[in-house]
Structure formats: C-alpha cells, structure tokens
C-alpha positions in Angstrom: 36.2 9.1 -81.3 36.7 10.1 -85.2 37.1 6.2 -85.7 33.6 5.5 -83.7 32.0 7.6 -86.2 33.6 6.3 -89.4 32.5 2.7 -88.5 29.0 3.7 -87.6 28.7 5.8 -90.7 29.8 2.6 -92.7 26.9 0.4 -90.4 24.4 3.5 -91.9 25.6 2.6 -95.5 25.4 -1.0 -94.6 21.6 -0.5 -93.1 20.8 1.0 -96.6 22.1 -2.0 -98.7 20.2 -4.3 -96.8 17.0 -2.0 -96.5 17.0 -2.2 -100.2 17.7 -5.9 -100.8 14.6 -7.0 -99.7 12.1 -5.9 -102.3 15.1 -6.1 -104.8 15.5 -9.7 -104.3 11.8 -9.8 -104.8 11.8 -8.9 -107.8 15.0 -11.5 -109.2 13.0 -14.1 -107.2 10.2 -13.7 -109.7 12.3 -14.6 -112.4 14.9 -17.3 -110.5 14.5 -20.1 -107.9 15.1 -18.9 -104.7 17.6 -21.7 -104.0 19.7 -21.0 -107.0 19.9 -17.0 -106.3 21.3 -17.9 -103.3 23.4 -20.1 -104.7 24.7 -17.7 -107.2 25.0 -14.4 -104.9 27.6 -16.5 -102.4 29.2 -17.5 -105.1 29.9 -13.7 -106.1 30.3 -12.8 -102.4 33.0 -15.2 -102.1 35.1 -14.3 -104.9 34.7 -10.4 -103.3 35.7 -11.6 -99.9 38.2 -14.0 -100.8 40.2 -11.0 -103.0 40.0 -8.7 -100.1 40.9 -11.4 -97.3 44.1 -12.5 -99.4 44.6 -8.6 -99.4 44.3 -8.3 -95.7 46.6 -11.3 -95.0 49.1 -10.4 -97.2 49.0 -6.8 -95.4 49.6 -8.1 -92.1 52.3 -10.7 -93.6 50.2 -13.5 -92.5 49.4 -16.6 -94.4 46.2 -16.8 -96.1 45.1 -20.4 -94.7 46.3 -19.5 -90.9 42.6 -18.9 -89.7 41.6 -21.8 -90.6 44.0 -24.0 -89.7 43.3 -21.9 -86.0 40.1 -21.3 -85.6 38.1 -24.0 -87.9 36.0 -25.2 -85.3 34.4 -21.8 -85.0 34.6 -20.5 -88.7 32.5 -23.4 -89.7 29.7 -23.2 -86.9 29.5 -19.4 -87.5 28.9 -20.4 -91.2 26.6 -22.5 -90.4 24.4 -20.1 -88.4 25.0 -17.3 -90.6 25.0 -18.0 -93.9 23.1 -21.6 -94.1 20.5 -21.0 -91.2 19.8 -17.5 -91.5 20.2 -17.0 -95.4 17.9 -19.4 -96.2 15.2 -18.0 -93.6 15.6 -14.7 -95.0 15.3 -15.7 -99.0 12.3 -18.1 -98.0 10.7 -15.7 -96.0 10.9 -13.3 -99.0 9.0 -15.1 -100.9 6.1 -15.4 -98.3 5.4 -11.8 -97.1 5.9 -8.1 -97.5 9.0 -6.4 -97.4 8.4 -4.3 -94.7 7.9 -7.7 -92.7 11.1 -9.0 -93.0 12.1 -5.7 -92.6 10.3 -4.8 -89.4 11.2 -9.0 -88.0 14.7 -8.3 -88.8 14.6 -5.4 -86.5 13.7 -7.8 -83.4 17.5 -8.9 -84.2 18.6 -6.3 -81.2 16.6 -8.0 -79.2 17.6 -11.3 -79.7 21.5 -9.7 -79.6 21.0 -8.4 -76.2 19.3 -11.7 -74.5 21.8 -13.8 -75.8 24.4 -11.6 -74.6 23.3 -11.0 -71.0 22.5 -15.2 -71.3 26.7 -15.1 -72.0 27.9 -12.7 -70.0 28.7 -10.5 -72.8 26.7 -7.8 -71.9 24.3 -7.6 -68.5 20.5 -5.6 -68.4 18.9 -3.9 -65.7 15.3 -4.3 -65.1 14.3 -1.4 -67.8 16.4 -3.2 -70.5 13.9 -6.2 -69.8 10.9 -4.1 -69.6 11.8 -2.4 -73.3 12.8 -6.3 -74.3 9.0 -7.6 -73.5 7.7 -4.3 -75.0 9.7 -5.2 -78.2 8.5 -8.7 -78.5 4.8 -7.8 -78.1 5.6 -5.7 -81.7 7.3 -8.7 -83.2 4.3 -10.7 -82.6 2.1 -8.4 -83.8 3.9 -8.2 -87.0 4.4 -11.9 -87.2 0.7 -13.0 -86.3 -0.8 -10.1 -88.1 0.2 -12.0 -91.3 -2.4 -14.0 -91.2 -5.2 -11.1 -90.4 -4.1 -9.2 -93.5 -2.3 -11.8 -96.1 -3.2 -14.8 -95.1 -1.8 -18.2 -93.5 1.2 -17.8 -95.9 2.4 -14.8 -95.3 2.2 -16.1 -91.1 4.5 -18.8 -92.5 6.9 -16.3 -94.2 6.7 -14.4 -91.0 7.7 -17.2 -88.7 10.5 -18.3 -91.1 11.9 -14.7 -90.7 11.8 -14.6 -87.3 14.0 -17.6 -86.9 16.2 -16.2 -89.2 16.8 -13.5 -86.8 17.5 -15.4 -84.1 20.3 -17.6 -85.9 21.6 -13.9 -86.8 21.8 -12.8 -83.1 23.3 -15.9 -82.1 26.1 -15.3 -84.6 26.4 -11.8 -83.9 26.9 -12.5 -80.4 29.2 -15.6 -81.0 31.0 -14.1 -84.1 32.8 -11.9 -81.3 35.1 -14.9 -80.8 37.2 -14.2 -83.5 37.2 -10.7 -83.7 40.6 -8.8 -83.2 42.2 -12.0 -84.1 41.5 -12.6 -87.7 41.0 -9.6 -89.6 36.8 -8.7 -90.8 37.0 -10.2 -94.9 39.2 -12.8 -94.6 37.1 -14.9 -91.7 33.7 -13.7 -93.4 35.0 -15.3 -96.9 35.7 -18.9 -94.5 32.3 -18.9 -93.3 30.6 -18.4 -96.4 32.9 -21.0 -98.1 31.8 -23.1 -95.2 28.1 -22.7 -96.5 28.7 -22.7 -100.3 28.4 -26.4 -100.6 25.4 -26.4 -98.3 24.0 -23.9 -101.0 25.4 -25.8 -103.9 22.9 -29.0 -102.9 20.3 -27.2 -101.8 19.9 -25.3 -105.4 20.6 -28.9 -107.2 16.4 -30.1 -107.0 15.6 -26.3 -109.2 18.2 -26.6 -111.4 16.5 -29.2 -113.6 13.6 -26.4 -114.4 15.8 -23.4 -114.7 16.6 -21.5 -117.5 19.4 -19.1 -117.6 18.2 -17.7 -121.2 15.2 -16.8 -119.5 16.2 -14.5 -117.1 16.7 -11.0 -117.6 19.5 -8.1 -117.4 17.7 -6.7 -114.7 17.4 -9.7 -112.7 20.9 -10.0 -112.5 22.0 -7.4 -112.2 20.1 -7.6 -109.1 21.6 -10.7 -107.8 25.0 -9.2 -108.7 23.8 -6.0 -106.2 22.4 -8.8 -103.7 26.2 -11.2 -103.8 28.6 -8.2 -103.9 27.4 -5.7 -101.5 24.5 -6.9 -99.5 26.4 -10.0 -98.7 29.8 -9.2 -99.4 31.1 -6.0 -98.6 28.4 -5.2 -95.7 29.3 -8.4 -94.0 33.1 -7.3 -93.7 31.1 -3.6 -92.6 29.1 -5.7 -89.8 31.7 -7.5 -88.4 34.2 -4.5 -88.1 31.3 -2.7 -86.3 31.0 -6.0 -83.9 34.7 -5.8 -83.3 35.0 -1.7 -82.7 31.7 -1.2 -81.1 30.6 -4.2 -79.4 27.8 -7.2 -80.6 25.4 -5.1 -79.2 25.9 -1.3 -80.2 26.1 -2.9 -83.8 23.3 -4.9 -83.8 21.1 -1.7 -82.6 21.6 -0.2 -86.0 19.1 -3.3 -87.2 16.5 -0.8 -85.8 17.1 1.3 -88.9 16.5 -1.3 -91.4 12.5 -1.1 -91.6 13.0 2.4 -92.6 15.4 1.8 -95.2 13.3 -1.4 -96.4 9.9 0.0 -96.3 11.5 3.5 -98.6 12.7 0.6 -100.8 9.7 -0.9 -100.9 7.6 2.0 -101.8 9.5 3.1 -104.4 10.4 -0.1 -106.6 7.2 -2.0 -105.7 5.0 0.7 -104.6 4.1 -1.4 -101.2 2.5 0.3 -98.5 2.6 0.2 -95.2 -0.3 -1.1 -93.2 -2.4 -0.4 -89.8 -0.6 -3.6 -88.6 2.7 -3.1 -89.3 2.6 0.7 -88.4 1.4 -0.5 -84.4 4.1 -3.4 -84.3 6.8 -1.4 -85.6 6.3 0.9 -83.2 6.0 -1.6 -80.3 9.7 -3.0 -81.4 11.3 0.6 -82.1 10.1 1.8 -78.8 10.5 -1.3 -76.4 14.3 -1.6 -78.2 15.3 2.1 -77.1 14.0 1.3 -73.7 15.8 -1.5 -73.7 19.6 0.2 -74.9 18.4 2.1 -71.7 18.7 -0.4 -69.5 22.0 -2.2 -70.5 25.1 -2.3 -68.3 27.9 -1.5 -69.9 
C-alpha cells in the first residue's frame, strides 16, 4: 500500500509539470518555431533518459541494447504514437488556443484510456461507466466547438488538433502496457523517443532556414530546457511506472487533474482566464469521468 501511494504522489508531481508546460511553452513558442522546440526538447529528453536507462540496465546486469533487439517492433510503434503523433498535436495545438483548452481536451485522455481498454479486453465497463463516458464527451465537445463561439475558427482548429492528440495518447497508454514489467520505465521511454527524434529532426529542417539562435532569449530556453528534461523526460519514466504499478487506466485518471494545474499555470504567467465555456465543459468531462471510474470492472 506504502508503494501505491509513493507512485501516485509522483503521477501528482508529474500532473503539475505538465499543468505548467502548456502556457510555458507558449511563451518559448513566441520566440522559436514550434518544430524546432520540439526538436530541441527530445533532444534534451533523450540524453536524460538515455543516462538513466544505461543506469537501470546496468542495475539489473542487463545489456543496454537488449530491449531493442526484443521488443523493436513495439518500441518503435509506441514512438510513433507517442512522441511523433501526439507531440506534434499537442505543440501545434498550443499555438492555436488557450491553455486551459489543451488542458481541459487533454483531460478527455481517461476517456479515450478506458474505451480502448474495454475495446481490448484490458479493462471491462458496466453500463454507468458508459453513461459517465457520453457525459464526458458532451464536455469535450463543448470545449472543442466552443472555440470557434469565443476565439474564432482557429482556435476550433487548435482544438481539434488537441483532441487527436489525446487519442494517440490513450492509444499508447493502453498499448504501452506491453512492455511493462519487462523492460524497466527510462530505458524503453528513451527507445521510443529515439524512435521519433529523426521524425523531429525533418520536420524542424523547413524553419531552420529563418531561425535565429542569437535571437532567442535566456528565458525562452530555459523554458524549453524545463519542457525537454522534466515534462518530457522525467514525467514520462513517472507515467509509465504508474501504467505498470497501477494499471493504464488508474494512471490515466490522474489526467483529470491536469486543467487544474494548467489553468493555475495559466493564470499566473499569462494572466488567462477562464471562460463561461470552458467552466460548463470542464465540468461535463470532470463529472461524466468520475461516473465513469464508477462503472469500471476491475
């Protein structure tokens, strides 16, 4: 039981990282190509989880290039849906709307979670879980249609981009508990995101012609250094001990506490507030996901 708690306490700290690496990224977005901050915080987040994965191995007296040589098929599809697909929805999708957006869309990740894993046999509901599942999409489509009532057609395209993001994150959530207990948290997070690196790499190549690294300043990144090393280094290895310890979807419930953390994030570096629209859909997708943890059989 001491152990249940220690990993959920870490998924809190995680849940605050990522609350605040929203309108953080914002503001080193205004500054770099969103590409090319991507770009540059894997390349940090790999050099974290590669130290700590050699660390691991070399723990357990295994040898560092064993999971891939085992489990390459995998590694690279989960990189693929995690840190190509999803990423890049997330940082595009920045750029296009409110924090508290991606912040509340990222919530509907639960959701997502526990469909795919009654779908596999992970994890089965009863008819409340499916009530409190339609309850929670009515708020995500309130949040992602409202866009365009209160921002604009853009911020409905940010919105949309976000929600896919969060399904490719459920679906690797869900899949991602294929290789858990058998190679250990950092060292198969550091494969994937080496899997995605050179995806990254030519994806930043088109905004590298226009991009100035004299221009940018100490706060900005020092901001991407924040985003590469803990949002998507060390809270990654945090996630996927909590999928392991506690199950895909007992983890990905704690994504219900990340529009709190976001929108106190938001309010205090960039002053946002939060709106009529937001407040009615976030509480449609809070609500309909508790009913829905009701109805799951364990």
């Amino acid at each position: 039981m001491l152990r249940r708690y220690r990993y959920a306490l870490a998924l809190l700290f995680a849940v605050a990282v990522w609350g605040a690496n929203v309108p953080i990224l914002k503001i080193a977005l205004r500054e770099v190509p969103t590409s090319v901050a991507n770009a540059f915080r894997f390349s940090l987040s790999a050099v974290t989880l590669g130290v700590l994965g050699w660390t691991e191995m070399r723990r357990l007296g295994r040898p560092f290039l064993q999971p891939w040589r085992e489990h390459k098929a995998w590694l690279i599809a989960l990189g693929v849906l995690a840190y190509v697909l999803y990423q890049e929805a997330f940082i595009l999708g920045i750029t296009r709307t409110s924090s508290l957006s991606v912040g509340l869309i990222n919530a509907t990740s639960p959701l997502w979670t526990a469909l795919l894993a009654h779908a596999t046999n992970t994890q089965r509901m009863r008819r409340a879980g499916w009530v409190g599942l339609l309850v929670s999409f009515a708020g995500a489509l309130v949040v992602v249609v409202g866009g365009r009532m209160g921002h604009g057609e853009d911020t409905l395209t940010g919105n949309l981009i976000v929600l896919f993001g969060s399904v490719m994150w459920s679906a690797f959530t869900v899949l991602s508990r294929r290789l858990t207990g058998k190679v250990p948290a950092a060292t198969v997070t550091f494969y994937e995101i080496l899997v995605a690196l050179p995806v990254l790499y030519l994806l930043a190549v088109p905004d590298l012609a226009g991009f100035h690294v004299a221009s940018v300043s100490g706060a900005t990144w020092a901001a991407l250094v924040f985003s590469g090393v803990l949002s998507v280094g060390l809270t990654l290895v945090i996630w996927n001990l909590g999928v392991e310890h506690l199950g895909p979807t007992a983890t990905g419930a704690y994504s219900n506490l990340i529009p709190l953390a976001t929108a106190v994030a938001a309010y205090v570096l960039l002053g946002d507030l939060v709106s009529p629209v937001q407040l009615v859909g976030g509480a449609l997708i809070l609500g309909g996901l508790v009913g829905m943890r009701r109805g799951l059989v364990r």
